[in-house]
Structures are given as C-alpha cells and as structure tokens.
C-alpha positions as CSV (number, residue, x, y, z in Angstrom):
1,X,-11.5,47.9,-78.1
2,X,-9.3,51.3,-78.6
3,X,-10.7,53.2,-81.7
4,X,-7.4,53.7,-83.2
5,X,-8.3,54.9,-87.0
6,X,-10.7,58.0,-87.7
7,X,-13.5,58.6,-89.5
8,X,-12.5,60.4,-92.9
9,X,-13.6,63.3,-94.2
10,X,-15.6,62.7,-97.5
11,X,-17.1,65.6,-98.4
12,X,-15.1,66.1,-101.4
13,X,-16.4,62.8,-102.8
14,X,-19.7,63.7,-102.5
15,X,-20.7,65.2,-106.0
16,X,-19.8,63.1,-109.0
17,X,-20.3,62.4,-112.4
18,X,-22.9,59.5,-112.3
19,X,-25.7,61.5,-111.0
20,X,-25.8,60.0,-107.5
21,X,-24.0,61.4,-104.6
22,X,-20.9,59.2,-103.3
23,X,-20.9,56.8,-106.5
24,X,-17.9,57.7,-108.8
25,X,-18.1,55.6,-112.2
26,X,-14.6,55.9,-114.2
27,X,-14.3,54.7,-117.6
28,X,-11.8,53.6,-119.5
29,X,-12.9,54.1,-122.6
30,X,-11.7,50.2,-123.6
31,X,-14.1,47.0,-123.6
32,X,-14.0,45.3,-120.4
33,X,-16.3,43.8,-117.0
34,X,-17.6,46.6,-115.0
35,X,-16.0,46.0,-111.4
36,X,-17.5,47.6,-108.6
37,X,-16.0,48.2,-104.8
38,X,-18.4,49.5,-102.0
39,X,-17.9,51.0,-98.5
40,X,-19.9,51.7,-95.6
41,X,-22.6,49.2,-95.9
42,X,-22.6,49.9,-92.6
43,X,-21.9,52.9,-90.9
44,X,-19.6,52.7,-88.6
45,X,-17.5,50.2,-90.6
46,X,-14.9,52.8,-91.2
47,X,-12.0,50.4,-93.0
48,X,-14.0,50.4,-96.5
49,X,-14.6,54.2,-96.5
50,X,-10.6,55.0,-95.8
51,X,-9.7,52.9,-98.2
52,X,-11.6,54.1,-101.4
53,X,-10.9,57.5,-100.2
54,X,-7.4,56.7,-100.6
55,X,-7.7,54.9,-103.6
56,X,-9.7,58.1,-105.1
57,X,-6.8,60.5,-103.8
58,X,-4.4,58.4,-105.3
59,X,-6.3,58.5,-108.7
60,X,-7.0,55.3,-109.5
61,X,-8.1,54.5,-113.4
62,X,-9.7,51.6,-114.7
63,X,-7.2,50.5,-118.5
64,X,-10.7,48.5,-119.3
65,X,-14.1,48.7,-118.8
66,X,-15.5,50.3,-115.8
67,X,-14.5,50.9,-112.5
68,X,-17.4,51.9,-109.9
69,X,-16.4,53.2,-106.4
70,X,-19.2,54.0,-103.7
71,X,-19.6,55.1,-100.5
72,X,-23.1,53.7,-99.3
73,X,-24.8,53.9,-96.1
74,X,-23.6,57.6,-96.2
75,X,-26.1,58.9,-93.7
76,X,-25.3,56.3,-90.8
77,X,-21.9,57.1,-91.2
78,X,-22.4,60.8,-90.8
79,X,-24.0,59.8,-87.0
80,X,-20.6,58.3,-86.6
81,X,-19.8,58.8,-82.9
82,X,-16.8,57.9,-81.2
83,X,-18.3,57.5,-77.6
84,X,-20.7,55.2,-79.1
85,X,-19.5,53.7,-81.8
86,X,-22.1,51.1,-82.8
87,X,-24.8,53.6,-82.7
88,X,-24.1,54.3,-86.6
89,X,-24.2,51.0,-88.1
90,X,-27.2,52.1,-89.6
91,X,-30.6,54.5,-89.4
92,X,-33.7,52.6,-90.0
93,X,-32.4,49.2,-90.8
94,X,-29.7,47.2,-91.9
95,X,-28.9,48.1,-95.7
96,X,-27.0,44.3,-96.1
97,X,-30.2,42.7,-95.6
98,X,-32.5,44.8,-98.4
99,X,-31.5,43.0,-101.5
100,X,-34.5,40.9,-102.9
101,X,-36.5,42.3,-105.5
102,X,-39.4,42.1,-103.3
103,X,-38.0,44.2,-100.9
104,X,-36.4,47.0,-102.9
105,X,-39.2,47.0,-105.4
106,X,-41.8,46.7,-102.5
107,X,-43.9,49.2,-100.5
108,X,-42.1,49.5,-97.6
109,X,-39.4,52.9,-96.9
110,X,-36.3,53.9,-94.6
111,X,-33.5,55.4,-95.4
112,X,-31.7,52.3,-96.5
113,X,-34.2,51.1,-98.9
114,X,-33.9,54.6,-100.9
115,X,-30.1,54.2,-100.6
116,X,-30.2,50.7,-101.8
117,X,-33.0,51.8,-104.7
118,X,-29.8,54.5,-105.6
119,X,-27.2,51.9,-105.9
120,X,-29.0,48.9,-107.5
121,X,-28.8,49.3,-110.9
122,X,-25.0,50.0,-110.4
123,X,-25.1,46.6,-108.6
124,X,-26.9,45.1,-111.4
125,X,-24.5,46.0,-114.0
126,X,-21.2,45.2,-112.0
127,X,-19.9,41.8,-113.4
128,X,-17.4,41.7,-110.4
129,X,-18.2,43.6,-106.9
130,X,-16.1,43.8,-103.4
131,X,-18.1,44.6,-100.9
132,X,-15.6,46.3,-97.8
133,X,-16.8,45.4,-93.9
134,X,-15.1,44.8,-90.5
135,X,-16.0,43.3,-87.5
136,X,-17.4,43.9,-83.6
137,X,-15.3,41.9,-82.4
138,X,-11.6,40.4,-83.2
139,X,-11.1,38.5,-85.4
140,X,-8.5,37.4,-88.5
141,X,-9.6,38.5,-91.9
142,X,-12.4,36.3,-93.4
143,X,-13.5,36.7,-97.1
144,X,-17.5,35.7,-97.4
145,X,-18.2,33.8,-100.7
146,X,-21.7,33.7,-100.2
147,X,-23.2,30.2,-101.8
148,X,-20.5,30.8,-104.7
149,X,-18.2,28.5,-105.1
150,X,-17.2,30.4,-108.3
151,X,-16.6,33.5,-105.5
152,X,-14.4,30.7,-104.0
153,X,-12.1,30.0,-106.8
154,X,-11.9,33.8,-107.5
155,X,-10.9,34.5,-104.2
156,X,-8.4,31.9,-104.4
157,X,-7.0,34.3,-107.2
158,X,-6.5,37.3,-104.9
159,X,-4.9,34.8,-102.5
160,X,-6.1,36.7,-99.5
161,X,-7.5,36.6,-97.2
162,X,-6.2,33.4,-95.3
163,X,-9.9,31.8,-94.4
164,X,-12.5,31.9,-96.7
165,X,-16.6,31.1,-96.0
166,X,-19.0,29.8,-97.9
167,X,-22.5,30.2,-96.2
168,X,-26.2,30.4,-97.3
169,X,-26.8,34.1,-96.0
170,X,-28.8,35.1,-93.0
171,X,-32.3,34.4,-92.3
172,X,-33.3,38.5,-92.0
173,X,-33.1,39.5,-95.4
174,X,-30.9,38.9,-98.7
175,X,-27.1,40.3,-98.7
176,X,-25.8,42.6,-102.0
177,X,-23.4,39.7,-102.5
178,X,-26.3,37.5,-103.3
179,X,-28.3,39.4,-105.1
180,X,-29.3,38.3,-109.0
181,X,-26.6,36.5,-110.8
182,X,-24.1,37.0,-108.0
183,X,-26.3,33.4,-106.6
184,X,-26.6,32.1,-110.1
185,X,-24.4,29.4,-110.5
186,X,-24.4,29.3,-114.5
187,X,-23.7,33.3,-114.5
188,X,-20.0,34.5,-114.6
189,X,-20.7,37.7,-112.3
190,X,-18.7,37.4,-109.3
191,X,-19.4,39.2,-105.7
192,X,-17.1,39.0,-102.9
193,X,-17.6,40.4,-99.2
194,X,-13.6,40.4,-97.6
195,X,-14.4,41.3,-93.2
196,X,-11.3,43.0,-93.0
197,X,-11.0,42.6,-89.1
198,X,-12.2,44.3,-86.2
199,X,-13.6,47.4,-86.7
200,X,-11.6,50.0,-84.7
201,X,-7.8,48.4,-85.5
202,X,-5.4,50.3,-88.2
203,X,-4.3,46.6,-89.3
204,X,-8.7,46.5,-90.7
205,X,-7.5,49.6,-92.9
206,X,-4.2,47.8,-94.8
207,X,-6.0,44.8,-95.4
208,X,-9.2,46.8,-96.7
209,X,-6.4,48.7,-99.1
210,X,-4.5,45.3,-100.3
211,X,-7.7,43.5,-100.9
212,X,-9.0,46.2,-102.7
213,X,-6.0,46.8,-104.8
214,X,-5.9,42.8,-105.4
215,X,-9.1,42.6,-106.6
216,X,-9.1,45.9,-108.9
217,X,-6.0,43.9,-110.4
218,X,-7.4,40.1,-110.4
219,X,-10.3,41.7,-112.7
220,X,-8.2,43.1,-114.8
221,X,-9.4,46.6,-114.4
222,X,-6.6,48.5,-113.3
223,X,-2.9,48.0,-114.6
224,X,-1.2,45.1,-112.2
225,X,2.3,47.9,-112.0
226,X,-0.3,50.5,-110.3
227,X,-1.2,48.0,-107.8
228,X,1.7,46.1,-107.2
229,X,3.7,50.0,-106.1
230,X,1.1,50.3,-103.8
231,X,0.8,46.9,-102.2
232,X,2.3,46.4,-98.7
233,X,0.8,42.9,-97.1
234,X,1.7,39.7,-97.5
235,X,-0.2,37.1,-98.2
236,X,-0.7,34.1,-96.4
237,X,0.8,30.9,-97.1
238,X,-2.4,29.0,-97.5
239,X,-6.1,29.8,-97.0
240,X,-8.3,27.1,-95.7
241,X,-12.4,26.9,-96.7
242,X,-14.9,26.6,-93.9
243,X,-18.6,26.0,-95.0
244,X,-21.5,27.2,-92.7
245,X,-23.7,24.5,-91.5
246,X,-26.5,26.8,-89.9
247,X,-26.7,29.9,-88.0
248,X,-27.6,30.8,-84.5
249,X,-30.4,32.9,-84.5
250,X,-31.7,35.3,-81.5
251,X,-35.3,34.4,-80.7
252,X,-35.0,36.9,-77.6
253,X,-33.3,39.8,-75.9
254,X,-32.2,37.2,-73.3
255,X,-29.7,35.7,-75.7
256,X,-26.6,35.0,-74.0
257,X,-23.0,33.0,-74.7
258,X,-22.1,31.0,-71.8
259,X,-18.5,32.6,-72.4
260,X,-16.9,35.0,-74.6
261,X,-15.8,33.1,-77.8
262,X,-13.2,33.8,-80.1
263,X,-13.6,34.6,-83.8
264,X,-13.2,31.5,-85.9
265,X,-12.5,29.6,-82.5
266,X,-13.0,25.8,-82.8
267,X,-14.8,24.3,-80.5
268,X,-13.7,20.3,-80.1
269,X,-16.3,18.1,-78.8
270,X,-20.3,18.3,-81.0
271,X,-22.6,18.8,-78.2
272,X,-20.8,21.6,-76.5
273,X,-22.8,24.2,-74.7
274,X,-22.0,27.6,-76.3
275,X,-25.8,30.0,-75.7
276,X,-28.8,30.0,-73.5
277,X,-31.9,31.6,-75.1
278,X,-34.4,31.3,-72.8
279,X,-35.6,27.6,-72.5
280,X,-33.3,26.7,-76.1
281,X,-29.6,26.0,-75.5
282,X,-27.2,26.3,-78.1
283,X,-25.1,23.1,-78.7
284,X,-22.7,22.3,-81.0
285,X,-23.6,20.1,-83.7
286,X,-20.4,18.5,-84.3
287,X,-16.9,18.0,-83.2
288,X,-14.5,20.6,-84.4
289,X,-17.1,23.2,-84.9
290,X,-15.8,26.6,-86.3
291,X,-17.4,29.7,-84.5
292,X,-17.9,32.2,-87.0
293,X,-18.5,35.8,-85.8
294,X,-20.0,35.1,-82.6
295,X,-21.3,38.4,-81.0
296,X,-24.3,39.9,-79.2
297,X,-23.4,44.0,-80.4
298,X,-26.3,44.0,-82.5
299,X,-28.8,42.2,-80.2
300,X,-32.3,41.7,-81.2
301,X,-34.9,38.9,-82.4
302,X,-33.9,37.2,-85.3
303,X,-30.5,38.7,-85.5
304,X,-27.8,35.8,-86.2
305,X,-25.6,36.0,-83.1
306,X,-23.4,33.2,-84.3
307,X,-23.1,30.4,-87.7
308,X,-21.5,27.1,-87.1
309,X,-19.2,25.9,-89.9
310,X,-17.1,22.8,-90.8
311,X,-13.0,23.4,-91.6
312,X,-14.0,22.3,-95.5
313,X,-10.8,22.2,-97.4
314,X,-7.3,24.0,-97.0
315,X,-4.8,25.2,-100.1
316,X,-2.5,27.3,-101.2
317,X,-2.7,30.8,-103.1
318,X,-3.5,30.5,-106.9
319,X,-2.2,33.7,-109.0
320,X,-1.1,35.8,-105.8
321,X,0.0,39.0,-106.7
C-alpha cells in the first residue's frame, strides 16, 4: 500500500498540564462524565495521532465535565519509518494487550508497561473512552465493542461506523477497551475502539476526525454546533452487527493463508480451507463466515492472525448526528 498521509509533528503537545507528557486534561468547570479519546496505541497507527492533533489545534473545549486527549505509545511512534513502516508498532511489546491488573501491577517492565502504568488511572476515571486504530491491510471501517453490548447500543448512537464487532478479546493479553468496568455489564462506563481503515490511506484520517467529533458530541462533552461545523462524512445508511465466534491463533512462524483474504470477506460454505499451520488447518466453522482482520504483518506464536464471526443483526442509525 502507498503511504499517502504523514506522520505529524507533536512536539508541541508534549508538555501539559496533567503532569504526564502527551495527556492533555481540559475541564469545563461544569458537572459531567469524563470522556477520554486516545491515539497511537500503536505506533505506526498514524490516523489517531492526526486527528487529536487537529482537534487540539482547533481548540476543542469540553461545556461539561472532562475531556482527556492522549497520545500513547509515544516512543514507537518516534521510530516511525516510512521504508518500514510496521517496524514502529511498538518497542518491547504490544501496549493493547497490557491491561489486567496483574500485568500492570506485576513485576514484569518494557516500555509499554511504564507507558500503560502513566495512563491508567486516566483510564480508570474516563466514564466514556475512544480508543483511535487503523489497519494492515484494507478494509471498511469496523467499530470494536468488545463483549459490551452496552458499547453496541452506544455506538448505534454515533451511527458510524457501518459494521460493528462484538468479540471476546484476544488470547495474548487484555485490551484498554476491556479493562475494569468497561467489561462490567451492570457499570455505565462505556469504551469503544473505531479501526478507522487501513493504515496508510487519507480516507483512515476523515473517519478518525468524524468518529472522534461524534463521539465527543454523543457524550455530551463538547457543544453538538462545534462538531456538527466540523463534520464532513456521511454516515452510512445502516450498520450491521457481526459477533466473533473464535479466533485464529498462530501456533508457528509457518502460519500461512491459503490466499489473500479480504477484510470482512464472507466466506460461503463452513468447512472451507482458509490456513495451514503446520499439521492444523484452518477451516471454517460455518457457512457465511465473516473474516475479520485476517493478516500475517505481525507474525508470531500466539498472535491472532484471523477471528471468525457470524453476520449477527443489521439496523439503521439511532441519533446520527
């Protein structure tokens, strides 16, 4: 894929008032949630970090409670590279995979733990949270819901984007989006992850801005006029739900598709040969099997390479801006 966007400069965002580098907290000054929007869980997921900056430079203000904005895996993300752009999706480890208290309260260290151990407790007091990623290969827009269907109905809200997943995580460590009450069904805190398309292509960057702007107005946190000046997409005429039956998990470096597969490509007939791992093959489990993110980029043991899902439900937008 052409890189056709560029890294932005974010030096200026660097110092702020919270205390911790690339974390701006703005207050209102009025009672309301504290809503929270992240970038750069990984590195070289460049969408997230050009749209905060822009949000920033346009001066976004929260008219209730508290708006957090943060730029995280900040070091990978200085190793950005152009002629080898995967290289900086992270340092020591994958920072979306460091969530359980036993993990960031544990022994172990890397540079994304200590990241992680900056940003948790502004995680832990969010009451909503967008989490802003892209994808290796191309794909339409997908908003993860982790196992929330309350995530679900909230992204129904936003009305974008036009497929929405609910899944049970992946096998190699707990995601920000599931961390605490984000998981608790009986809690009102709401987490959202939106894959805003592949990484590289300017259309990833204007649906990073829109869902971003959505959201900040769904919660109530910035005035609906600001966002609706500044909104430029569409969207879609309906979403549709697909639930993840089970991943596809690499058990070695000789992982391999049979064929390239398509993002969210549907795959008719249950039994279908889609991966050879060694002696396992990789069969689907069912007719009309969704493929959800296949891709071997990221290649290792116990790395998900693919998650099968079923088309769940289909509806229309609910309080689209």
């Amino acid at each position: 894929m052409p890189i056709e966007i560029s890294p932005p400069d974010l030096r200026r965002w660097q110092r702020s008032a919270s205390g911790v580098d690339y974390v701006h907290v703005l207050e209102s000054g009025c009672p309301g949630p504290t809503v929270m929007v992240q970038a750069l869980t990984h590195g070289n997921e460049l969408c997230g970090a050009i749209a905060l900056d822009w949000l920033l430079a346009e001066g976004v203000r929260p008219v209730r409670g508290t708006l957090v904005l943060a730029f995280a895996n900040v070091a990978a993300f200085a190793r950005f590279d152009p002629a080898a752009p995967e290289a900086s999706r992270y340092v020591d480890e994958d920072y979306n995979r460091a969530w359980a208290d036993e993990v960031l309260f544990g022994p172990r260290d890397s540079v994304e733990l200590r990241r992680a151990r900056e940003l948790r407790p502004f995680v832990d007091r969010a009451d909503f949270l967008l989490d802003l990623h892209s994808m290796t290969e191309p794909c339409e827009p997908i908003m993860v819901c982790g196992r929330s269907t309350r995530a679900v109905a909230f992204a129904r809200r936003l009305g974008v984007p036009g497929v929405l997943l609910l899944d049970n995580g992946h096998p190699s460590g707990l995601r920000m989006i599931e961390r605490g009450a984000f998981s608790d069904p009986a809690s009102p805190r709401t987490a959202l992850l939106i894959e805003c398309g592949q990484h590289w292509e300017r259309r990833s960057v204007e649906v990073a801005k829109d869902t971003a702007l959505r959201f900040l107005a769904a919660t109530g946190a910035v005035d609906s006029g600001w966002v609706r000046e500044r909104l430029k997409l569409d969207p879609p005429a309906r979403q549709r739900l697909v639930r993840v039956t089970e991943p596809v998990v690499a058990r070695s470096m000789a992982f391999r598709f049979v064929r390239r597969f398509a993002g969210l490509e549907v795959v008719p007939r249950a039994g279908t040969l889609i991966a050879i791992d060694g002696e396992t093959e990789w069969r689907t489990p069912y007719d009309d099997c969704v493929l959800i993110m296949p891709s071997v980029a990221n290649l290792r043991p116990g790395v998900t390479t693919v998650r099968f899902g079923r088309d769940a439900s289909s509806f229309g937008p609910e309080g689209a801006l």
